[in-house]
LOVEXRO-791179 format. One record per residue (C-alpha): residue in one letter; x, y, z. Coordinates in nm, 4 decimals. Last residue first. Layout:
<rs>
<r drengu="A" X="X" Y="Y" Z="Z"/>
...
</rs>
This chain:
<rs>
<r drengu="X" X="7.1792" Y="5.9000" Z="11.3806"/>
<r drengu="X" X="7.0059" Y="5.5733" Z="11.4767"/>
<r drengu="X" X="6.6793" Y="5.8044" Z="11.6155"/>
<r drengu="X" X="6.3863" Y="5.6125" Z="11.4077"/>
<r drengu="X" X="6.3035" Y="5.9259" Z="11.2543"/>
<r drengu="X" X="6.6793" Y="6.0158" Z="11.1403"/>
<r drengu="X" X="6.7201" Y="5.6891" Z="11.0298"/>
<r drengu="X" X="6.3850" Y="5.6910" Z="10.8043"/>
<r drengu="X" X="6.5068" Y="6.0398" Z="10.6972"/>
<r drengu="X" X="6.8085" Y="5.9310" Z="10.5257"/>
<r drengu="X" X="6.6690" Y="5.6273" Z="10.3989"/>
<r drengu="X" X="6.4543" Y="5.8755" Z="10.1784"/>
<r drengu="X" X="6.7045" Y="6.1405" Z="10.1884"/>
<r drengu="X" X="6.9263" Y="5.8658" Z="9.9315"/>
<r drengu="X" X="6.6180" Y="5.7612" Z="9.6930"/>
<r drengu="X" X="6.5267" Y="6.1343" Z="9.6507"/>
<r drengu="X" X="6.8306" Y="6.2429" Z="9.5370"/>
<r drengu="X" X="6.8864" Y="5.9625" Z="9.2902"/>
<r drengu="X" X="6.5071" Y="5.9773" Z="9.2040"/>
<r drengu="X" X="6.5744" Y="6.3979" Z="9.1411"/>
<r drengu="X" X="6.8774" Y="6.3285" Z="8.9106"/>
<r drengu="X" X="6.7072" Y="6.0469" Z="8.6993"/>
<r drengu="X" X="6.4256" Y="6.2842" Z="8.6162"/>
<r drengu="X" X="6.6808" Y="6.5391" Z="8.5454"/>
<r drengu="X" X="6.8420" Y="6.3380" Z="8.3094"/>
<r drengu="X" X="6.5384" Y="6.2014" Z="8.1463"/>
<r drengu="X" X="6.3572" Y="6.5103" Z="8.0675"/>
<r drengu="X" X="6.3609" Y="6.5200" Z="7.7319"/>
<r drengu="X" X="6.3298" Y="6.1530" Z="7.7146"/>
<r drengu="X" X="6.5050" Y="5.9193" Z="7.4464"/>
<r drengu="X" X="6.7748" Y="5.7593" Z="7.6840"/>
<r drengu="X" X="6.4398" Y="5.6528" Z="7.9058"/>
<r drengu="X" X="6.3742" Y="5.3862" Z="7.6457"/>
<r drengu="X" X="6.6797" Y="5.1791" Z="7.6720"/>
<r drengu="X" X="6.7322" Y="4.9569" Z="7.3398"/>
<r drengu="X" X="7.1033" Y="4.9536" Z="7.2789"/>
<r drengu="X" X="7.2321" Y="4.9014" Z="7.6060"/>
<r drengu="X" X="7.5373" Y="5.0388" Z="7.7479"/>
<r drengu="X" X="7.4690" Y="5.0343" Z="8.1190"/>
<r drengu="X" X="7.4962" Y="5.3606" Z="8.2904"/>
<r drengu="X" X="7.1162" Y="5.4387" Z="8.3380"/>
<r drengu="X" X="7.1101" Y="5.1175" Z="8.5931"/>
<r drengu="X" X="7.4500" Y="5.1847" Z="8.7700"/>
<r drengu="X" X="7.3669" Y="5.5903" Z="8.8886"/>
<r drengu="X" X="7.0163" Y="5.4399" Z="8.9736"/>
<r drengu="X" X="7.2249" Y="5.1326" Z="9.1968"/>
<r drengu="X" X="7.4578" Y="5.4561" Z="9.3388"/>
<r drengu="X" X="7.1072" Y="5.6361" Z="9.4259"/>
<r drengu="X" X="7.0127" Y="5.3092" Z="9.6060"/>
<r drengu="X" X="7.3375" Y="5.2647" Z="9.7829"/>
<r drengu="X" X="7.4290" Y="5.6235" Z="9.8876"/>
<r drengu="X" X="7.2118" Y="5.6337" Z="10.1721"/>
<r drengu="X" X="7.2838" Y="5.2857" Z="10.2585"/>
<r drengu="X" X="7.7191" Y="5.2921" Z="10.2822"/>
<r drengu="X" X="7.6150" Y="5.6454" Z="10.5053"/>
<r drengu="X" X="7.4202" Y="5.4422" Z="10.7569"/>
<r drengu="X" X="7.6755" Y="5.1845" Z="10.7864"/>
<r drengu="X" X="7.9723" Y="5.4520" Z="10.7638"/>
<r drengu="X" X="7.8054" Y="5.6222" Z="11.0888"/>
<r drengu="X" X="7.7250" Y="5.3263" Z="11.2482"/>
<r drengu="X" X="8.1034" Y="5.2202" Z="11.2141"/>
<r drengu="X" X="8.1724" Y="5.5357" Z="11.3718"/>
<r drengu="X" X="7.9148" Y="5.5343" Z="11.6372"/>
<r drengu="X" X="8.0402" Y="5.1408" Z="11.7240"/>
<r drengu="X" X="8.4013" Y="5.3149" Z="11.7610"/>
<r drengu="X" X="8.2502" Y="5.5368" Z="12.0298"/>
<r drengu="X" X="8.0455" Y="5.2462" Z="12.2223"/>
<r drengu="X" X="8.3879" Y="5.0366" Z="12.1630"/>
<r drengu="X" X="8.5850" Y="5.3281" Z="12.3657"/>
<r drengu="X" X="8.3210" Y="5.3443" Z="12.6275"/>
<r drengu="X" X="8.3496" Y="5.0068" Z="12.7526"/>
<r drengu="X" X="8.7221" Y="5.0114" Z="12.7682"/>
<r drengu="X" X="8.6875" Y="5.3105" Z="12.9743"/>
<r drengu="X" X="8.3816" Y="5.1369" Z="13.1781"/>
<r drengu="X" X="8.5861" Y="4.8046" Z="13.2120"/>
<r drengu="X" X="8.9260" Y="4.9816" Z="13.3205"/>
<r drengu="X" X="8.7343" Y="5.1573" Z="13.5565"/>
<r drengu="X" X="8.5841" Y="4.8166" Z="13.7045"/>
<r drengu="X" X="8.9475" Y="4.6985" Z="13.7219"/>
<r drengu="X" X="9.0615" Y="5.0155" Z="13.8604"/>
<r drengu="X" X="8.8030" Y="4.9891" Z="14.1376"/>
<r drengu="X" X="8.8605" Y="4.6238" Z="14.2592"/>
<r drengu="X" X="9.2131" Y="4.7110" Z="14.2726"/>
<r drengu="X" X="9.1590" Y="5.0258" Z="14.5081"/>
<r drengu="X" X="8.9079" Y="4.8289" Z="14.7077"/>
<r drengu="X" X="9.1729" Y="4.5697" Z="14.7412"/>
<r drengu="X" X="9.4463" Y="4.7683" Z="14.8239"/>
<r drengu="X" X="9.2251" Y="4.9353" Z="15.1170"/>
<r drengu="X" X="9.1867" Y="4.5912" Z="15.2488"/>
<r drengu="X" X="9.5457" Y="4.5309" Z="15.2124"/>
<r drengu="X" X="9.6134" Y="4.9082" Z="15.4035"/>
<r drengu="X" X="9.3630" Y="4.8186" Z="15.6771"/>
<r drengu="X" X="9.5310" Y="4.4528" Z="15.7141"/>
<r drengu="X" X="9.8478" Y="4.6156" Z="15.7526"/>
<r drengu="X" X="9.7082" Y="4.8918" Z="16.0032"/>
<r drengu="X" X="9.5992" Y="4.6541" Z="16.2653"/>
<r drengu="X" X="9.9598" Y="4.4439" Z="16.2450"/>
<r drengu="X" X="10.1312" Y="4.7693" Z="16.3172"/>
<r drengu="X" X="9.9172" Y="4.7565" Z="16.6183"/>
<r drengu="X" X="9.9922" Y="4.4766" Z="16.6885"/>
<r drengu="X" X="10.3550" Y="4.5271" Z="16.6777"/>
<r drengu="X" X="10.3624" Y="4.8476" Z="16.8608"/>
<r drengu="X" X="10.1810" Y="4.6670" Z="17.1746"/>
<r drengu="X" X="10.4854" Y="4.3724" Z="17.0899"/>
<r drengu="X" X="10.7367" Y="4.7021" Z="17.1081"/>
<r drengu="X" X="10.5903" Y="4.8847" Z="17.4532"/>
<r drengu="X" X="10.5922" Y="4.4728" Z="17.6677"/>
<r drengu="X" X="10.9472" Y="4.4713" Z="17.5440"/>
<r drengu="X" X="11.1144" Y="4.1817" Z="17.3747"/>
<r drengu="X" X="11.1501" Y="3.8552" Z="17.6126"/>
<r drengu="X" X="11.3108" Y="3.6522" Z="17.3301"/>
<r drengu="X" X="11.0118" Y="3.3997" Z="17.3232"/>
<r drengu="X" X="10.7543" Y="3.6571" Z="17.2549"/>
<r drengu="X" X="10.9618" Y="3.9276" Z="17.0698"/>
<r drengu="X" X="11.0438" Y="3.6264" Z="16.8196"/>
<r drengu="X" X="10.6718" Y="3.5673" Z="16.7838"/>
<r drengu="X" X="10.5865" Y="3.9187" Z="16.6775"/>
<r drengu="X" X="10.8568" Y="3.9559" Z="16.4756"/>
<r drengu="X" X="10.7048" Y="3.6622" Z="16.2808"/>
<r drengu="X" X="10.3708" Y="3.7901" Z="16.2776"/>
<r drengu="X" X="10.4993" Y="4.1260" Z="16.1452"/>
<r drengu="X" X="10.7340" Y="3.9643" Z="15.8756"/>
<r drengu="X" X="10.4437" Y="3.7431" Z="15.7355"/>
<r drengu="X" X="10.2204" Y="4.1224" Z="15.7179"/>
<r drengu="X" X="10.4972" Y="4.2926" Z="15.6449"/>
<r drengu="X" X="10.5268" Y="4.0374" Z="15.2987"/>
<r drengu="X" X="10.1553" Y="4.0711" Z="15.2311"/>
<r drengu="X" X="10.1922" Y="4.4621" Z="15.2551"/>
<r drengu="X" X="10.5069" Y="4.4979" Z="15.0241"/>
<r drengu="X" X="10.2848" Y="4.2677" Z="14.7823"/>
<r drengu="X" X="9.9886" Y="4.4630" Z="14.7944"/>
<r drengu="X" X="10.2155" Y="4.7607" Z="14.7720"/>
<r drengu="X" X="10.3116" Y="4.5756" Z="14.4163"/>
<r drengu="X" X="10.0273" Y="4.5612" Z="14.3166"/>
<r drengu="X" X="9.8515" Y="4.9084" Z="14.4193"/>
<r drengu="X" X="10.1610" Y="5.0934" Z="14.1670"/>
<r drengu="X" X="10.1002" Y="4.8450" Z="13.8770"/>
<r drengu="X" X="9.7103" Y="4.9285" Z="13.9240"/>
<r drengu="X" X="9.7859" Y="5.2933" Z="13.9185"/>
<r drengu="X" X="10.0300" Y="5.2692" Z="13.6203"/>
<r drengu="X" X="9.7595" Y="5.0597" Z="13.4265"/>
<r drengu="X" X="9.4653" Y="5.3246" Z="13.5310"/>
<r drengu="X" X="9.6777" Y="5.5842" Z="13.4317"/>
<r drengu="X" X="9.7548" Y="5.4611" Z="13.0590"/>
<r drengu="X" X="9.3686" Y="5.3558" Z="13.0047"/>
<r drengu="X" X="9.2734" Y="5.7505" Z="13.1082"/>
<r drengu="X" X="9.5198" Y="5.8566" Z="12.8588"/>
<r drengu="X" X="9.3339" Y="5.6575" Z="12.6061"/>
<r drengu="X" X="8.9952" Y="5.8119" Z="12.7079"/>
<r drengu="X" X="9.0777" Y="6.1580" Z="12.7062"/>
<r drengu="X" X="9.1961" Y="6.1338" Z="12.3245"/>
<r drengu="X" X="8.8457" Y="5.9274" Z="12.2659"/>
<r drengu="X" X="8.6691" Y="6.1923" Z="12.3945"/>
<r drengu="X" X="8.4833" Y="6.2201" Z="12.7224"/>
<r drengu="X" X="8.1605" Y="6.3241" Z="12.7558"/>
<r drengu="X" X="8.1412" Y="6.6548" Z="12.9316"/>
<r drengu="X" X="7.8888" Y="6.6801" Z="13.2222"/>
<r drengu="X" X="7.8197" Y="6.9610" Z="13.4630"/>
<r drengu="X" X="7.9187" Y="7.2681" Z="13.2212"/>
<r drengu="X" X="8.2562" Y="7.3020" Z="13.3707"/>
<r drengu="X" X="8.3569" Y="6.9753" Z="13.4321"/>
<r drengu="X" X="8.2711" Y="6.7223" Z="13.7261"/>
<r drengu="X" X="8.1271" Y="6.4200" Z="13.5592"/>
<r drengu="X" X="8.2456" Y="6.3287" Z="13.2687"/>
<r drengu="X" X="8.2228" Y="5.9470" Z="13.2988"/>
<r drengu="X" X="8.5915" Y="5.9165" Z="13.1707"/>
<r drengu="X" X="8.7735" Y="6.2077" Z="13.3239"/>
<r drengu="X" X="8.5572" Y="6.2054" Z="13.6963"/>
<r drengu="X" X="8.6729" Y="5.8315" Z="13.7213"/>
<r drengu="X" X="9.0319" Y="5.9135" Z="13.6254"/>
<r drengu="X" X="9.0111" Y="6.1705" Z="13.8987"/>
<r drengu="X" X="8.9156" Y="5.9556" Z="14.1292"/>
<r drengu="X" X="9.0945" Y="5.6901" Z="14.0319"/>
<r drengu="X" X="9.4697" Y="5.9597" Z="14.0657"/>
<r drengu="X" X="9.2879" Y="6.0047" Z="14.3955"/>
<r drengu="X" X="9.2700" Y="5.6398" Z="14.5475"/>
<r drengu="X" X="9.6355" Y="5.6408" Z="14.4220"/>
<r drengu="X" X="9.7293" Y="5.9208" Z="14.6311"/>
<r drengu="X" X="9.5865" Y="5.7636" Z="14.9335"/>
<r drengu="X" X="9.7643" Y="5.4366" Z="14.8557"/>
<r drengu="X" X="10.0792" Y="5.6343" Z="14.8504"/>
<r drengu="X" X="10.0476" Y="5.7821" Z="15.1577"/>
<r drengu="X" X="9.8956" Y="5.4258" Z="15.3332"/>
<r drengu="X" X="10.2382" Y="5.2822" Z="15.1703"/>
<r drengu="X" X="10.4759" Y="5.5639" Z="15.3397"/>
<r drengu="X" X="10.2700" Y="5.4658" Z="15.6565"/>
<r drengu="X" X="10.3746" Y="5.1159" Z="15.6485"/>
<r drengu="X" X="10.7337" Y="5.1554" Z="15.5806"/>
<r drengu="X" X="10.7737" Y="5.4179" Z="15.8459"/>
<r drengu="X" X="10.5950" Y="5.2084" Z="16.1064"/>
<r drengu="X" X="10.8430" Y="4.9098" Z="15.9713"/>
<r drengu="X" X="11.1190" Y="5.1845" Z="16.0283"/>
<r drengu="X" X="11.0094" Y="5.2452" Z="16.3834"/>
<r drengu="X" X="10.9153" Y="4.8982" Z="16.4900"/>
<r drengu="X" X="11.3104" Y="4.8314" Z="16.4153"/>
<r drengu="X" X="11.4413" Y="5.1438" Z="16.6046"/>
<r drengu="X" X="11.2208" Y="5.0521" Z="16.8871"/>
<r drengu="X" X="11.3564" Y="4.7235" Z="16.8919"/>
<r drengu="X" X="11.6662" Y="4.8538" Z="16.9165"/>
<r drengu="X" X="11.5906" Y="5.0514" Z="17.1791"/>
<r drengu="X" X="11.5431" Y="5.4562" Z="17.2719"/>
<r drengu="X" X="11.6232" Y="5.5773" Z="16.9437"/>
<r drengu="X" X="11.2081" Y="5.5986" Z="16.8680"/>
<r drengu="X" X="11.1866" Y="5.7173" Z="17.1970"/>
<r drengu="X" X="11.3590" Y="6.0428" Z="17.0866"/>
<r drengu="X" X="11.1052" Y="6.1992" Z="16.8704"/>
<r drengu="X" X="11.2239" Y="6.4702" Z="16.6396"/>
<r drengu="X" X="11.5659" Y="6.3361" Z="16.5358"/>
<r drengu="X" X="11.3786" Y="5.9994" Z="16.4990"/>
<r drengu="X" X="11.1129" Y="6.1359" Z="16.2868"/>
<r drengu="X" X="11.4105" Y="6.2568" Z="16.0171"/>
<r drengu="X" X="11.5808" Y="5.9147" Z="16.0309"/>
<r drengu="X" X="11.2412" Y="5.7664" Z="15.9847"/>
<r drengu="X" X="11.1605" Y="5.9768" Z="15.6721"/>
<r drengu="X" X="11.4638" Y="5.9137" Z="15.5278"/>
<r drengu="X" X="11.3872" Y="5.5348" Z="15.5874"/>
<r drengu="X" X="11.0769" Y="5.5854" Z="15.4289"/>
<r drengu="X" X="11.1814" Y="5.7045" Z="15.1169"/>
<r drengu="X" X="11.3317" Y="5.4234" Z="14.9718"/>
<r drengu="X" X="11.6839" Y="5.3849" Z="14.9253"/>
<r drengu="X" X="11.8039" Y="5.0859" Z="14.7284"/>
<r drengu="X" X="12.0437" Y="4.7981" Z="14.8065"/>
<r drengu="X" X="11.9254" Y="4.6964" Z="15.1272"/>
<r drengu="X" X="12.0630" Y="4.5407" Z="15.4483"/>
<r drengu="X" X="11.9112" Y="4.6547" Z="15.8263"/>
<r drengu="X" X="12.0552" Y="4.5835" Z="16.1154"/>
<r drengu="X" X="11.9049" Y="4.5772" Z="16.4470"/>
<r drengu="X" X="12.1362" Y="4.6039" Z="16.7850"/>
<r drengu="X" X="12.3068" Y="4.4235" Z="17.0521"/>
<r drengu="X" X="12.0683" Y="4.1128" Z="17.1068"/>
<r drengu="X" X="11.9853" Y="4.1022" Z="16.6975"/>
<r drengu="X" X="11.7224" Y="4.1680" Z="16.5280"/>
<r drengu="X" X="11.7728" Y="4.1788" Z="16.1217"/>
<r drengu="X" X="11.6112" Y="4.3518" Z="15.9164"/>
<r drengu="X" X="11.6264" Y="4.2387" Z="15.5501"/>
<r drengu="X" X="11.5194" Y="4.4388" Z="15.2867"/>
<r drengu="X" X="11.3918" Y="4.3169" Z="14.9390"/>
<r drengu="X" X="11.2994" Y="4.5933" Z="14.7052"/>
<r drengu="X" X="10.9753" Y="4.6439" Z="14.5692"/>
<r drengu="X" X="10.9692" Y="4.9240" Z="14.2643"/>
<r drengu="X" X="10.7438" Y="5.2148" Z="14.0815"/>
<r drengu="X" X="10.8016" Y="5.3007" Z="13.7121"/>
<r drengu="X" X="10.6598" Y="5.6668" Z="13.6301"/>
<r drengu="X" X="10.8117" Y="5.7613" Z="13.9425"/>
<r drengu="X" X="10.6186" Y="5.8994" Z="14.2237"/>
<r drengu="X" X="10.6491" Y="5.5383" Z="14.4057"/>
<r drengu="X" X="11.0308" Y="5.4943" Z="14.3239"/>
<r drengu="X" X="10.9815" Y="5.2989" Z="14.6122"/>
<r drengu="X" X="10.7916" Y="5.0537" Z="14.8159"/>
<r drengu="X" X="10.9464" Y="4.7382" Z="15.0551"/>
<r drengu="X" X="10.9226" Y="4.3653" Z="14.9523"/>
<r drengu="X" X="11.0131" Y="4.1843" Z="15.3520"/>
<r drengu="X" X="11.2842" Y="4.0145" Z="15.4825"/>
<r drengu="X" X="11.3245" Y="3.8835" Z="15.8422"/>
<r drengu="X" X="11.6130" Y="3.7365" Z="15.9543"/>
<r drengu="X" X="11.6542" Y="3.6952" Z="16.4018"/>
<r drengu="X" X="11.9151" Y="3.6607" Z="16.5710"/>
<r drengu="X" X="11.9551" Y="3.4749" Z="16.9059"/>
<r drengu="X" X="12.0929" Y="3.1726" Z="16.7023"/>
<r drengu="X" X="11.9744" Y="3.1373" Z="16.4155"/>
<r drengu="X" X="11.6044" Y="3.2385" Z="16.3608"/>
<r drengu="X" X="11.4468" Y="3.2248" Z="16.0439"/>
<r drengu="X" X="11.1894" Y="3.4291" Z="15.7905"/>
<r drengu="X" X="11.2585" Y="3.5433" Z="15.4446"/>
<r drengu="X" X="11.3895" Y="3.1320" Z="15.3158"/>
<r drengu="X" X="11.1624" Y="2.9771" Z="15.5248"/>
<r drengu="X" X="10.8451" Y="3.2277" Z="15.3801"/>
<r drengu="X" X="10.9838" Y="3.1286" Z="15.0102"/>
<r drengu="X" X="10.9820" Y="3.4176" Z="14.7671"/>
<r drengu="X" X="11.3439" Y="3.4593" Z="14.7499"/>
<r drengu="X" X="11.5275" Y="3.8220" Z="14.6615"/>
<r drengu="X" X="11.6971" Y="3.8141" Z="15.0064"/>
<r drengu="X" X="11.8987" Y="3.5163" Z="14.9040"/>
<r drengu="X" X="12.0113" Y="3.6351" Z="14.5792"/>
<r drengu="X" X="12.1390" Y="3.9268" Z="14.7768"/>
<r drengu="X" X="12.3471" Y="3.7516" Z="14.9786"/>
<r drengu="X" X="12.2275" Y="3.6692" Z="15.3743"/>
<r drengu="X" X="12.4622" Y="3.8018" Z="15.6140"/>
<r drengu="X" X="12.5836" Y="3.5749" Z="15.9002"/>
<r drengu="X" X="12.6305" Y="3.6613" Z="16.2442"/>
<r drengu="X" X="12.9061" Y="3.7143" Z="16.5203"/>
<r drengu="X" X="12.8145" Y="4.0854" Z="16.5664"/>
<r drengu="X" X="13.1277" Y="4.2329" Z="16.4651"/>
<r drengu="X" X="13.2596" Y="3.9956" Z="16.2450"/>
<r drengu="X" X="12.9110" Y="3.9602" Z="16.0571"/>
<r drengu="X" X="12.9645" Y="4.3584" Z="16.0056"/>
<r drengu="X" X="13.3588" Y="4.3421" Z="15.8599"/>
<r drengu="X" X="13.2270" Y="4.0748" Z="15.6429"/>
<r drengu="X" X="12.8847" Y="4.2448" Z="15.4772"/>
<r drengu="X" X="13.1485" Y="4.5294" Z="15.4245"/>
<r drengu="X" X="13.3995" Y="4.3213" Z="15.2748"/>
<r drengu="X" X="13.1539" Y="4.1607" Z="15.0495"/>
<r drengu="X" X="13.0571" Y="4.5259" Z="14.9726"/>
<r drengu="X" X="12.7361" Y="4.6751" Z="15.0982"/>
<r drengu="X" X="12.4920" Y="4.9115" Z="14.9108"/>
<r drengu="X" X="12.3292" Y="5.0313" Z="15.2186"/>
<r drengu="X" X="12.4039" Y="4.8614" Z="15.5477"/>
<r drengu="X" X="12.2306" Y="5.0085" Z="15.8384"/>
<r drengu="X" X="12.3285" Y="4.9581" Z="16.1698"/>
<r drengu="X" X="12.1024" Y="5.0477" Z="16.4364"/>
<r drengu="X" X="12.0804" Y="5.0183" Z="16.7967"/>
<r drengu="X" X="12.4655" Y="5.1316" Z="16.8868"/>
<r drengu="X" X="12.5034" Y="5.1925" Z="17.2627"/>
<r drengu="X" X="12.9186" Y="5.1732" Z="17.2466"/>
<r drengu="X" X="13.0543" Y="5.1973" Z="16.9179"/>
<r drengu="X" X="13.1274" Y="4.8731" Z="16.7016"/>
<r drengu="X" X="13.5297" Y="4.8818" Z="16.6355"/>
<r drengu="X" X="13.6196" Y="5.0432" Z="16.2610"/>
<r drengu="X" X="13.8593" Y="4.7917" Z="16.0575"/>
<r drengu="X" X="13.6021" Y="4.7781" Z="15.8135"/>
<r drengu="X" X="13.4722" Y="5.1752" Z="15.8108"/>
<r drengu="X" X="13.2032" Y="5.3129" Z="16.0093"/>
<r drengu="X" X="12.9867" Y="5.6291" Z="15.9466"/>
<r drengu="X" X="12.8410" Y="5.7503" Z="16.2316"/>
<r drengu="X" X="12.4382" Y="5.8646" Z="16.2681"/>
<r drengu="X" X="12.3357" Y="5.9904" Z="16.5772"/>
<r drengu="X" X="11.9899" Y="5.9554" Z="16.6608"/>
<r drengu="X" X="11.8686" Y="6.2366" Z="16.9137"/>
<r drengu="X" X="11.7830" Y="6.2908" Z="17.2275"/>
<r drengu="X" X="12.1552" Y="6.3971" Z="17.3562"/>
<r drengu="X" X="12.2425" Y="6.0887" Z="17.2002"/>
<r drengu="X" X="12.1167" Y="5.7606" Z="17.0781"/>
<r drengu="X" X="12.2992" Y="5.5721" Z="16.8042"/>
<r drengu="X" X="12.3330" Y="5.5126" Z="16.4616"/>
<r drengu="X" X="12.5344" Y="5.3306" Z="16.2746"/>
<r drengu="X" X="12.6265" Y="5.3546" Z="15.8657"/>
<r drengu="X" X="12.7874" Y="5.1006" Z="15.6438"/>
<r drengu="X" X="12.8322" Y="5.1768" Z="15.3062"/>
</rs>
């Protein structure tokens, strides 16, 4: 699908354009979502460029993301979404900057272009300029990351609140081993969700400094390279943010995993202490049963009950050592 968008009457007007349709006058963006090869075709015909496939988007190397042919510039970078999902995805996007207008390829629909289209019908200099267009959507991208970093700093703090048991109605509630296992299962989804905007925010920051450049030598607006450091600023915020966030499940993950051995430890305590109650009465139990013909406590009156209260008495014995000592 190809879709352009253009200023008017202070907003961003969005028209759909087929293969055979012309390129309408004062286009900055065109966005291709989905594209056929015909599509991708119909748009390099139009703007004189070439459209990198999708294997080509999807590689890691910073030559093969960031070039300059001609007077356009390719720029690719991992973007965030699915975020609220249960399994969060990067997508590759390329932007392109071109001296007509910016293009965009993807084949997935995060949420932050929405929520540029929407800001754009709100704030007309976004629409103003191409490059405005493009250091709108990588605003966009960046602040839908700093959202979902912030709710990913709280899913830890609650997690942290759950396992120390901090926080609950009577002040402090240990956490049980139920609690403790769902705890593990969050922590893993945040710190799949704060790896992969570490990525997205690695790859901005390449594409940034890139942009940057290209603005530089291509005589880009004095307003868009301000935008682009600035951008820049709140990158390395959001990484060092990441990092904190990391840094802090991993230590949670520690303490949960910590806590789960301390509570199998008091189980296996638990049978230890219980295997040496019983022992010495069980070794009583094992004595009197042996089927020899001479034993001289067989002939008591009161050998049964004698052997009854030593069996008792051997297993509170230990029983009360423990207690004393504080190991139950």
């Amino acid at each position: 699908m190809i879709s352009a968008y253009l200023p008017q009457s202070g907003q961003l007007q969005r028209i759909d354009l087929t293969i055979d349709s012309p390129l309408p006058d004062g286009v900055v963006w065109i966005d291709l979502f989905e594209p056929t090869q015909v599509e991708e075709k119909a748009v390099e015909r139009l703007l004189e460029l070439d459209m990198p496939t999708r294997e080509e988007m999807q590689e890691i190397e910073a030559s093969s993301r960031l070039y300059r042919e001609g007077d356009a510039s390719y720029m690719t970078a991992n973007v965030l979404y699915h975020a609220e999902t249960p399994l969060p995805q990067t997508t590759p996007i390329t932007f392109i900057r071109t001296p007509r207008a910016v293009v965009t390829l993807r084949y997935a629909d995060p949420l932050s272009f929405r929520q540029f289209v929407a800001r754009a019908q709100r704030q007309p200099s976004l629409s103003a300029s191409s490059d405005a267009v493009l250091c709108g959507i990588l605003d966009s991208v960046i602040d839908r990351a700093a959202d979902v970093l912030e709710n990913a700093g709280k899913d830890l703090d609650g997690v942290s609140r759950a396992i120390f048991g901090y926080g609950g109605s009577k002040g402090y509630e240990a956490a049980d081993e139920t609690d403790l296992e769902e705890a593990v299962r969050k922590l893993g989804r945040v710190e799949d969700l704060t790896s992969r905007i570490r990525d997205s925010l690695v790859s901005l920051t390449r594409l940034i400094a890139f942009l940057n450049l290209s603005m530089t030598e291509q005589r880009g607006t004095k307003e868009a390279r301000q935008w682009l450091k600035t951008l820049a600023r709140d990158v390395q915020s959001l990484s060092e943010q990441a990092a904190f966030l990391a840094h802090k499940g991993n230590f949670l993950l520690d303490a949960t995993l910590g806590l789960i051995n301390i509570q199998q430890t008091k189980i296996i305590k638990i049978f230890s202490v219980a295997a040496v109650v019983f022992l010495p009465p069980t070794l009583i139990a094992s004595i009197y049963g042996m089927n020899f013909k001479f034993q001289p406590e067989l002939d008591w009156t009161f050998g049964y009950p004698l052997a009854l209260l030593l069996m008792v008495g051997s297993a509170v014995l230990p029983y009360w050592w423990f207690k004393r000592k504080g190991w139950l």
